[in-house]
Backbone as numpy.savetxt, mean C-alpha at the origin, in Angstrom:
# Nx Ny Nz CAx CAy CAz Cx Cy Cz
-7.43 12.09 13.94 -7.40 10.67 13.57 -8.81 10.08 13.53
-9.96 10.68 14.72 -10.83 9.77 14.34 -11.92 10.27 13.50
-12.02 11.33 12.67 -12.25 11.71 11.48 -11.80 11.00 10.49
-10.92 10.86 10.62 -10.16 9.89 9.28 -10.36 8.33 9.49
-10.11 7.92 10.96 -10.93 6.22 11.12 -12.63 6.29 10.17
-13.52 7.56 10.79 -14.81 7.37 10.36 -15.08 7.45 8.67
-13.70 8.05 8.12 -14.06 7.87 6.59 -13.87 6.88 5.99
-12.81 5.67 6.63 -12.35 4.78 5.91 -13.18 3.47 6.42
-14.30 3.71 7.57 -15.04 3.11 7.68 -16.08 3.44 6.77
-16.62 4.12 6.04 -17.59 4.38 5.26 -16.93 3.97 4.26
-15.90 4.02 3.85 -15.38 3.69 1.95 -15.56 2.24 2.35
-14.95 1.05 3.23 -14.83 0.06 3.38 -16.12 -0.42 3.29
-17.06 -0.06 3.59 -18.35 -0.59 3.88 -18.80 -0.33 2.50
-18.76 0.77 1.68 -19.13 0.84 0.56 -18.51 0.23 -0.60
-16.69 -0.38 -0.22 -16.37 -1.20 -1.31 -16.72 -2.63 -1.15
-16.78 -2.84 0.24 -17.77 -3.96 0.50 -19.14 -4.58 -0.44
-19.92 -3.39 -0.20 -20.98 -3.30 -0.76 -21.09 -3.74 -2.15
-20.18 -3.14 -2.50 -20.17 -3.19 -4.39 -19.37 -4.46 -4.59
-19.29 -5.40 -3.79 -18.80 -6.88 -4.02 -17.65 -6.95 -3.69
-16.34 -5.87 -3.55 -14.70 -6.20 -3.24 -15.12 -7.55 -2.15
-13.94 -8.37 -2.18 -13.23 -8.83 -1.46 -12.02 -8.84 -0.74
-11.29 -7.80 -1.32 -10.28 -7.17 -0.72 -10.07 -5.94 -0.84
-9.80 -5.04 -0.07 -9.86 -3.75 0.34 -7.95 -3.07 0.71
-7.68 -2.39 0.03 -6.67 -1.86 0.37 -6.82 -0.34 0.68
-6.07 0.00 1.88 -6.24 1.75 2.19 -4.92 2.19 2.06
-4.57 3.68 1.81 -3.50 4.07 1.52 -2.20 4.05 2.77
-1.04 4.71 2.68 -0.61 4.90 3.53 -1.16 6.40 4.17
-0.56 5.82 5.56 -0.86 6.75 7.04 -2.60 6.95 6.35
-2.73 6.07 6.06 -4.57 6.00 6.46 -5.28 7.28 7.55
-4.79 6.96 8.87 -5.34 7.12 9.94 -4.95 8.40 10.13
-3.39 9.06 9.94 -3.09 10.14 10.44 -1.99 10.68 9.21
-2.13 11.81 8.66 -1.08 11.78 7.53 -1.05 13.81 7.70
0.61 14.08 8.27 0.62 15.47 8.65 2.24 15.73 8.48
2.24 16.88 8.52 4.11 17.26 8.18 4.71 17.49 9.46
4.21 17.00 10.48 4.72 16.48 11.60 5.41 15.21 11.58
6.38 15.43 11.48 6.90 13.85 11.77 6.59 13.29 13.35
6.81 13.64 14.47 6.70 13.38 15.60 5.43 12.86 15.73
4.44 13.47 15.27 3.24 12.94 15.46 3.39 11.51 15.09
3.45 10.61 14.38 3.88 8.94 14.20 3.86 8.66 15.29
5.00 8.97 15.68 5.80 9.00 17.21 4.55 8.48 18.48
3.73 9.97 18.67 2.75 9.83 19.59 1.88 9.14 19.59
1.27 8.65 18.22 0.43 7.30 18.16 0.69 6.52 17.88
2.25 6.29 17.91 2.66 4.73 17.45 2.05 3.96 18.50
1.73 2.22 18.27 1.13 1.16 19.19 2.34 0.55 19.05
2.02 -0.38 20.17 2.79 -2.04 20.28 2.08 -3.19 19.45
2.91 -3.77 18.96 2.41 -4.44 17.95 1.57 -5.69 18.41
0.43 -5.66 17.67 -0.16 -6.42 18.55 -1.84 -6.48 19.21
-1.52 -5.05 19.20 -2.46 -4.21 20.50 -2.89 -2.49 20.10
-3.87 -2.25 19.88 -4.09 -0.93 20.05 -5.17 -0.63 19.02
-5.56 0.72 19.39 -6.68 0.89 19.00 -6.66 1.14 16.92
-5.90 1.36 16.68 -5.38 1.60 15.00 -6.00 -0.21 14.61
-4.99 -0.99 15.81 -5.09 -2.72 14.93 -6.54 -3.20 15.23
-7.04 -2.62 16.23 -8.30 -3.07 16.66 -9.71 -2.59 15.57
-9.50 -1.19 15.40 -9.84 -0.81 14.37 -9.92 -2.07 12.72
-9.15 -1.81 12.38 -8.54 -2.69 11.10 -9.30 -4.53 10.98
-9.15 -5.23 12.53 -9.52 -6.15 12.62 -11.08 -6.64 12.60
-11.60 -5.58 13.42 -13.24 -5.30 13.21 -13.27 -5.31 12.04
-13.24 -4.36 11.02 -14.05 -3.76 10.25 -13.22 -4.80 9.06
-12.34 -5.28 9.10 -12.61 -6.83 8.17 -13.27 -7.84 8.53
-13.53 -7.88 9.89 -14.35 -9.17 10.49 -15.76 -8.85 9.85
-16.05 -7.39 10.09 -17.83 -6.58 9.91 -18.15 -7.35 8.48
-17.64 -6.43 7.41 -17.63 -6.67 6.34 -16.85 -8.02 5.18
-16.90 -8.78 6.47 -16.31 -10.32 5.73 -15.26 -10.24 4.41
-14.56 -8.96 4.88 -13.08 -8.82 3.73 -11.68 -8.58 3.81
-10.62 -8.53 2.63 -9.61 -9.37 3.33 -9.16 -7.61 3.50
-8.69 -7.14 4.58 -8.82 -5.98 4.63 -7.04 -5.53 4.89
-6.33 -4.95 3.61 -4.79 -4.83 3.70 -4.85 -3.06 4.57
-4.49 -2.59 5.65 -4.31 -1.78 6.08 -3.36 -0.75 6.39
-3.52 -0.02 4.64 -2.28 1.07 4.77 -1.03 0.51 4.90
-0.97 1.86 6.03 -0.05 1.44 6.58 -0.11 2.28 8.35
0.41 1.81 9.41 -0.21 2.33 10.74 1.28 2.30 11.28
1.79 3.55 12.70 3.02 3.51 13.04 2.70 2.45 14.92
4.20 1.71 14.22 3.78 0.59 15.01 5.57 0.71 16.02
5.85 0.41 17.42 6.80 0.50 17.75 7.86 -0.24 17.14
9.12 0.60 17.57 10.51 0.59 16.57 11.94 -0.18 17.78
12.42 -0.70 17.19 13.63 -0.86 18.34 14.66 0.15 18.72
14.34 1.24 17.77 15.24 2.49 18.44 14.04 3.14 18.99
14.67 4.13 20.10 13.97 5.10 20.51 13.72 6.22 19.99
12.55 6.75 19.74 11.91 7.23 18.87 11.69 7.27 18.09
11.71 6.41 17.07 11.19 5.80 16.29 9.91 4.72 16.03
9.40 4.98 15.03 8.51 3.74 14.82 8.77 2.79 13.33
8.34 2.03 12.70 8.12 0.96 12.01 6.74 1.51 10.95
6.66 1.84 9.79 5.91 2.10 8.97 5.09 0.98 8.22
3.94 0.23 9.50 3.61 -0.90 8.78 2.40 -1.17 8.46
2.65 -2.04 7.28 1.06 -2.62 6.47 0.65 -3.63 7.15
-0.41 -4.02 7.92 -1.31 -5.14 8.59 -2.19 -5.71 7.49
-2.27 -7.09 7.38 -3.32 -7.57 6.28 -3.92 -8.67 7.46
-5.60 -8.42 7.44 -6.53 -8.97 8.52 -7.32 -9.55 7.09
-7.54 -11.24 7.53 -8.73 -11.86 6.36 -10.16 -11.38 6.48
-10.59 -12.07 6.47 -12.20 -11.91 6.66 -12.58 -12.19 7.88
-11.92 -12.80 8.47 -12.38 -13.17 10.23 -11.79 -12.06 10.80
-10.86 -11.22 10.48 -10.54 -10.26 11.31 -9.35 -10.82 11.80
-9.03 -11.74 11.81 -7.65 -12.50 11.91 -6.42 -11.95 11.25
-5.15 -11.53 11.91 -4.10 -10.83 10.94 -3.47 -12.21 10.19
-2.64 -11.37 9.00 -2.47 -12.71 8.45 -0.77 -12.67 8.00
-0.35 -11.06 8.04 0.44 -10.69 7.62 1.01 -9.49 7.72
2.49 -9.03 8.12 2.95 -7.71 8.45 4.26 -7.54 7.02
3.88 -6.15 6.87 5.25 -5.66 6.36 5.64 -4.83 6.86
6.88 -4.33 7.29 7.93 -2.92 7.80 8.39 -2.43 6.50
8.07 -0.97 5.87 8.61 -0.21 5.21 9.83 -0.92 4.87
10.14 -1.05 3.46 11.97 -0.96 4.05 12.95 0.25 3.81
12.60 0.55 2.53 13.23 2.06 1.69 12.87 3.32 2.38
13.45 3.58 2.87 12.70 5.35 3.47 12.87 6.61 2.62
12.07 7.22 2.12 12.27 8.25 1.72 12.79 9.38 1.80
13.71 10.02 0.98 14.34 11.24 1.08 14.23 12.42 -0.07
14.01 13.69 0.12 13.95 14.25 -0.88 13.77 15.93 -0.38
14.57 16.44 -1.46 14.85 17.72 -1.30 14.60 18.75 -2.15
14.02 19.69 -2.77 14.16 20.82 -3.32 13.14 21.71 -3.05
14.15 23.08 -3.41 13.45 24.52 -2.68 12.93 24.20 -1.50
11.47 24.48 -0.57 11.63 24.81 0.49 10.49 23.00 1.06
11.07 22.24 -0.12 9.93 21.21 0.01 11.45 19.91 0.69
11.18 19.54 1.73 12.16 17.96 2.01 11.11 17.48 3.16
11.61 16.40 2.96 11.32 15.21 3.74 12.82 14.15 3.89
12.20 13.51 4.60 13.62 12.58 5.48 13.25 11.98 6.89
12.45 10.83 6.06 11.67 9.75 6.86 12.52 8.66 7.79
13.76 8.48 7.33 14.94 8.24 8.60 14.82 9.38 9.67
14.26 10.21 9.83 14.17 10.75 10.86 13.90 10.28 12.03
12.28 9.71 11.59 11.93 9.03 12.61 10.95 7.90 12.33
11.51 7.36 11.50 11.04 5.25 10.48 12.30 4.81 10.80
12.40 3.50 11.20 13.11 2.62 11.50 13.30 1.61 10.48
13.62 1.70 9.47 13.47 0.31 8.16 12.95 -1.06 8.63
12.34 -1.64 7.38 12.52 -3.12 7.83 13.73 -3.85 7.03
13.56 -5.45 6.74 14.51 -5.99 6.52 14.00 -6.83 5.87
12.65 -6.93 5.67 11.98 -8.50 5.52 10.88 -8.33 4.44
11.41 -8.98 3.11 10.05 -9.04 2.38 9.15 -9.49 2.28
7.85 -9.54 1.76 6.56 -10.44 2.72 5.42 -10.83 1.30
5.33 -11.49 1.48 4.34 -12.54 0.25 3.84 -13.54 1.00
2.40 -13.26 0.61 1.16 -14.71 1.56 0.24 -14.56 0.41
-0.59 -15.62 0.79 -1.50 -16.28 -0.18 -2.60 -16.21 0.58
-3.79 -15.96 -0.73 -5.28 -15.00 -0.22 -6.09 -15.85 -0.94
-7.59 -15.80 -0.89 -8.43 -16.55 -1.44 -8.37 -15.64 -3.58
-7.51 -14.40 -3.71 -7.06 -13.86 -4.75 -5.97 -14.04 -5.27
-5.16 -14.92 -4.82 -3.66 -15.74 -5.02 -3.20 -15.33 -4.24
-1.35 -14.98 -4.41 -0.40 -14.45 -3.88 -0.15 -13.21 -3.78
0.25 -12.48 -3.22 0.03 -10.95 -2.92 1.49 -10.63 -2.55
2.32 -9.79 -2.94 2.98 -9.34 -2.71 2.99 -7.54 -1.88
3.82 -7.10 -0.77 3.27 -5.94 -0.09 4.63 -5.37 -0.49
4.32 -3.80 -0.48 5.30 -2.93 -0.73 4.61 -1.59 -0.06
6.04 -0.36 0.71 4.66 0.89 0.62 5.81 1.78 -0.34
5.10 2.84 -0.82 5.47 4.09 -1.24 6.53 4.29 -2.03
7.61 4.60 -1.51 9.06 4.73 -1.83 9.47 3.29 -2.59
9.40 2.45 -1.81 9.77 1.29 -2.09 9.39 0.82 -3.25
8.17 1.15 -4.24 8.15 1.59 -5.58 8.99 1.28 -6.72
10.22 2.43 -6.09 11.33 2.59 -6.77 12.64 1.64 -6.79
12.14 0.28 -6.40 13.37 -0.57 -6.07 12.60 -2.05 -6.95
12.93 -2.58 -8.02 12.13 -3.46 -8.52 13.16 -4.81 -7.76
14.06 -4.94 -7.21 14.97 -5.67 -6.93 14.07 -6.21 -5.35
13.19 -5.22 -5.13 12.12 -6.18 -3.58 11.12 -6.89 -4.34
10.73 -6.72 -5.83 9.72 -7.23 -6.30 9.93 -8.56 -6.48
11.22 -8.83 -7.47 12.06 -9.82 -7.83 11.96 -10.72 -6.69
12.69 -10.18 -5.13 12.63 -10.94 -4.08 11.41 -11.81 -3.55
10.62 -11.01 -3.95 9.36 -11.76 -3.30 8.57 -12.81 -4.04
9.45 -13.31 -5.56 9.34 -14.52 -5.79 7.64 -14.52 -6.56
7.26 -15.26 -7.49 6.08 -15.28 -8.19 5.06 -14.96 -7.59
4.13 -13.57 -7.76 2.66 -13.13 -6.91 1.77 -13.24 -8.11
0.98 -12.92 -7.71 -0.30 -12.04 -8.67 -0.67 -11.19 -8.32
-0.61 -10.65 -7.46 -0.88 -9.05 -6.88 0.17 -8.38 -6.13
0.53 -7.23 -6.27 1.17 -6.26 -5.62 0.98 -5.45 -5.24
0.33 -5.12 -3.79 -0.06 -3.90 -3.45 0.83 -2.77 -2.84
0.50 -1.29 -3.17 1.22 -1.04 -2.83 0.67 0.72 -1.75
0.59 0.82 -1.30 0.02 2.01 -0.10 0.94 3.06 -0.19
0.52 4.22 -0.49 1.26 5.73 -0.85 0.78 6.59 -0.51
1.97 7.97 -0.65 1.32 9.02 -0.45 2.44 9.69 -1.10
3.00 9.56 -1.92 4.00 9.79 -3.02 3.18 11.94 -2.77
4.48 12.51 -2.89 4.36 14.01 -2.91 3.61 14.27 -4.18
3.45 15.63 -4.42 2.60 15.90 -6.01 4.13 16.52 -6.97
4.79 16.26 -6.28 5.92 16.71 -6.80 6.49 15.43 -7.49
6.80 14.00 -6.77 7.54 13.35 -7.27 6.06 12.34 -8.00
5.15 12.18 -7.79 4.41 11.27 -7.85 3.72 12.11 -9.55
3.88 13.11 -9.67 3.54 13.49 -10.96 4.01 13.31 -11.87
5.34 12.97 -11.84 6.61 12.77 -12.47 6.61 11.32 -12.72
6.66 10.21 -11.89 7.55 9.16 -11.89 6.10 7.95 -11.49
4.82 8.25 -10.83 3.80 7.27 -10.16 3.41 6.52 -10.87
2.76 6.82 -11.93 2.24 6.07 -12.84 2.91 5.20 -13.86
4.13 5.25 -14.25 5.25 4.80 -14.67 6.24 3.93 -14.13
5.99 4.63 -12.67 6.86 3.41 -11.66 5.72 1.98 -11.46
4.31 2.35 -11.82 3.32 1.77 -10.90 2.77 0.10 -12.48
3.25 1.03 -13.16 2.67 0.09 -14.68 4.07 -0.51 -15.06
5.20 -0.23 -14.42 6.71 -0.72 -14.82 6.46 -1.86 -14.10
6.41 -2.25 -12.88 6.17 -3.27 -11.76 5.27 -4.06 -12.50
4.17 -3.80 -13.11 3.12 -4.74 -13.52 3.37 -5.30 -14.61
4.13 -4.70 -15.22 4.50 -5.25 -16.56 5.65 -6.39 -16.72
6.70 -5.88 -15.71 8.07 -6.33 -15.20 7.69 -7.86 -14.44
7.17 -7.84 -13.71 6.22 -8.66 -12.81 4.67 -9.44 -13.69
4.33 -9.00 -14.78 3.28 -9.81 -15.45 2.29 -10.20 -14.13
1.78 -9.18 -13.48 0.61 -9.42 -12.15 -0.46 -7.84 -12.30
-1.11 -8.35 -11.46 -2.01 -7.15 -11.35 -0.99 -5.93 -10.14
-0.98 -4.75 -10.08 -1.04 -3.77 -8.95 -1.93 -3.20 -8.61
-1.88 -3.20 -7.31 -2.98 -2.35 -6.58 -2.60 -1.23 -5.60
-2.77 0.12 -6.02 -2.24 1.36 -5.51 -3.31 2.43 -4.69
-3.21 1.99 -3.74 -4.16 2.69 -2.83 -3.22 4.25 -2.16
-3.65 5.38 -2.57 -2.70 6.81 -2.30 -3.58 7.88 -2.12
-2.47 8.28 -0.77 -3.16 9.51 -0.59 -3.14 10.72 -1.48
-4.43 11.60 -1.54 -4.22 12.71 -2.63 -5.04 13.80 -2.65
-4.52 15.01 -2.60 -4.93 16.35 -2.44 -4.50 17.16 -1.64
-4.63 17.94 -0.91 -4.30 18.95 0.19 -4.60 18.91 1.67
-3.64 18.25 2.31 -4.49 17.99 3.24 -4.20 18.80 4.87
-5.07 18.72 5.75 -5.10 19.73 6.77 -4.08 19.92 7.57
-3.18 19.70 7.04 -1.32 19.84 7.63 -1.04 20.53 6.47
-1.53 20.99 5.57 -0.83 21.80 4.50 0.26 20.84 3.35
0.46 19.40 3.43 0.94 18.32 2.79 0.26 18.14 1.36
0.44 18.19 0.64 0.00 18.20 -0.79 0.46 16.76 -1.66
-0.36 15.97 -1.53 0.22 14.53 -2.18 -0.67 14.10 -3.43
-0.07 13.38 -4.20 -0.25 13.27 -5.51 -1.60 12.43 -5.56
-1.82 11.37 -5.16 -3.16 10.35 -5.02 -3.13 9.59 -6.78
-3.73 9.75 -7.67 -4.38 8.66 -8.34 -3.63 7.69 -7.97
-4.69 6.91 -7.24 -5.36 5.93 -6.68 -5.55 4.98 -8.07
-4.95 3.62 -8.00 -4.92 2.97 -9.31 -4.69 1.19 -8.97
-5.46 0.76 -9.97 -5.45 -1.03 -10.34 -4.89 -1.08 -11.77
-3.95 -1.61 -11.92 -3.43 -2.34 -13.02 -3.01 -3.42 -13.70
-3.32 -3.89 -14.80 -3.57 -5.24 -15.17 -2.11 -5.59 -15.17
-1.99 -7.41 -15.74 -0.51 -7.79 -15.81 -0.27 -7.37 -17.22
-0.66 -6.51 -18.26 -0.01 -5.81 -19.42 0.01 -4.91 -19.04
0.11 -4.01 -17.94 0.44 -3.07 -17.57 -0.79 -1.56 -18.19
-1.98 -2.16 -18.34 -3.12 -1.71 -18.43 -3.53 -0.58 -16.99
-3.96 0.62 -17.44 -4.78 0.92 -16.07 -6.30 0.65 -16.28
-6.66 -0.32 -15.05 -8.04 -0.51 -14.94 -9.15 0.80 -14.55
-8.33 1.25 -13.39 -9.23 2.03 -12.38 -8.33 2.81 -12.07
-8.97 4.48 -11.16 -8.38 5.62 -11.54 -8.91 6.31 -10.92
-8.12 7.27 -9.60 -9.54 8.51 -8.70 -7.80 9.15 -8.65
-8.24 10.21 -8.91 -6.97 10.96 -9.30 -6.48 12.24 -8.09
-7.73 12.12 -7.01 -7.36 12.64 -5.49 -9.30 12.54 -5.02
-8.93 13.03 -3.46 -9.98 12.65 -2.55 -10.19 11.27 -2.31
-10.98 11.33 -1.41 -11.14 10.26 -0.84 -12.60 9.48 -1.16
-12.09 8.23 -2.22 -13.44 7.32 -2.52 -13.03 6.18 -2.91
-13.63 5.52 -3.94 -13.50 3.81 -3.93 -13.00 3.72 -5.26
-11.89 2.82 -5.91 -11.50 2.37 -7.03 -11.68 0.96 -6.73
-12.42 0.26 -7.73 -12.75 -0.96 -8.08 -12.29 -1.51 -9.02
-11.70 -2.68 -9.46 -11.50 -3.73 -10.65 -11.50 -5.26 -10.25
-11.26 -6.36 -11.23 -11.21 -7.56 -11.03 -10.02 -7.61 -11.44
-9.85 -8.84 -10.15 -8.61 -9.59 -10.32 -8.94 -10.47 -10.80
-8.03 -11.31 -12.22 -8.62 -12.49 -13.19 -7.47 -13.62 -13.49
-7.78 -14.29 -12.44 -6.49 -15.34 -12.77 -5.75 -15.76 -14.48
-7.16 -15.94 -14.42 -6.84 -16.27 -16.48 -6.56 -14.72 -17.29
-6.15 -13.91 -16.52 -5.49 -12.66 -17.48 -4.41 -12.59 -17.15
-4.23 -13.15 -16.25 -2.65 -13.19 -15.44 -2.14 -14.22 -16.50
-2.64 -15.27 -16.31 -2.19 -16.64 -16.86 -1.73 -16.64 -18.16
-2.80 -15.96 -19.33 -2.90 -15.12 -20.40 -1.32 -14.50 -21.08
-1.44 -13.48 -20.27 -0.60 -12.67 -20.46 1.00 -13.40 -20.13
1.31 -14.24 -19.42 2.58 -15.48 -18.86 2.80 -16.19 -19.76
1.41 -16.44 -20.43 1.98 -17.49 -21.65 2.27 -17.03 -22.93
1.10 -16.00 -23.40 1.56 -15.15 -24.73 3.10 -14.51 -24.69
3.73 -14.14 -23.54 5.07 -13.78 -23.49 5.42 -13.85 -21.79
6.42 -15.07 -22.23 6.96 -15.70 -20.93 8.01 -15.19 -20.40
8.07 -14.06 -20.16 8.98 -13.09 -19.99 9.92 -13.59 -18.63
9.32 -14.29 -17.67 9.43 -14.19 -16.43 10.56 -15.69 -16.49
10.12 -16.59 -17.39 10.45 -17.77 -17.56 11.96 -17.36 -18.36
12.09 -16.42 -19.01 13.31 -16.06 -19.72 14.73 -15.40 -18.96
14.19 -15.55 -17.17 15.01 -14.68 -16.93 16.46 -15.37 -16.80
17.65 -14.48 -16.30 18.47 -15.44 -16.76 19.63 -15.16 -15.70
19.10 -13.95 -14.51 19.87 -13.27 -13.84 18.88 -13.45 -12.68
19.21 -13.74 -11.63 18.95 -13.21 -10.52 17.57 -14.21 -10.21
């Protein structure tokens, strides 16, 4: 883990650098292994611990709004934890939690996962307002459900923290990721893990920003480095009025 704290302190500082104001890291940032149990052993209390302490600094350091993955945080069942995104402003101040809600399942040949194992869902969708508008949070799986997008009511941004397999994320990521943006007329922001990593876990990564025409801006297609774009109110705005798609709806 603290190999992996010291890298995402160097990308942060360097998207810093290059002007971001907001910083998103992927999911399981900190610790990402085909151990499920492991979660388990570093889950914190919410609140408190060295993962949130982490996160809060290093948006305070670098004066940015710093959305964090996602970190395993305690669960109301036993053994379990809570798969959650922390968003700290620029003071280092939290501002905002999401709990996973969708858990992932998936099976073929000698490849499954089955994150009800040991994730506890949430229940609660989450939208706050940033000095970049409204932000809507989502992680991974949850992707695949445009019916949480809908819920969370008019954003301009949607971020979303992954680590989508190379199996399903080759197939369906980029398509699920420009469907949302288009569907939604907002920017996405897809921060994912990607490549091979020292648990033998093989995850898909491009790492991606996408406009509200469902444009890809930006693009790191595995490893670990910095994707940059602007968020542009008046492209949002743009794109709402040339086709008011959102204004047409007629359901739900």
């Amino acid at each position: 883990m603290e190999q992996n704290l010291q890298t995402v302190a160097r990308l942060v500082a360097e998207a810093a650098a290059a002007g971001a104001r907001l910083v998103a890291l992927p999911e399981y940032f900190s610790l990402i292994t085909a151990d499920e149990q492991a979660k388990v052993r570093v889950r914190e209390a919410d609140g408190s611990g060295p993962q949130q302490d982490f996160l809060a600094e290093l948006a305070q350091r670098h004066e940015v709004w710093l959305v964090g993955g996602t970190i395993p945080l305690m669960a109301d069942a036993e053994g379990k934890v809570r798969n959650t995104t922390l968003v700290f402003d620029a003071q280092g101040e939290r501002v905002a939690r999401y709990d996973k809600v969708h858990l992932f399942s998936f099976q073929r040949g000698g490849e499954r996962y089955e994150e009800a194992a040991t994730i506890e869902p949430g229940s609660t969708v989450c939208a706050f307002d940033s000095p970049l508008g409204r932000i809507g949070l989502s992680v991974c799986y949850d992707l695949r459900f445009p019916e949480l997008y809908r819920a969370m009511g008019t954003v301009d941004l949607i971020i979303v923290p992954a680590a989508f397999t190379y199996t399903t994320g080759r197939a369906h990521w980029e398509v699920l990721l420009r469907a949302r943006a288009i569907e939604n007329q907002c920017y996405v922001m897809a921060p994912a893990q990607g490549g091979r990593h020292a648990s033998g876990r093989v995850t898909w990564g491009h790492s991606m920003i996408i406009d509200p025409w469902g444009e890809v801006l930006a693009c790191r297609e595995e490893g670990a480095g910095v994707v940059l774009a602007e968020i542009r109110p008046e492209r949002i705005a743009g794109v709402r009025a040339s086709l008011p798609a959102l204004s047409h709806r007629r359901m739900g």
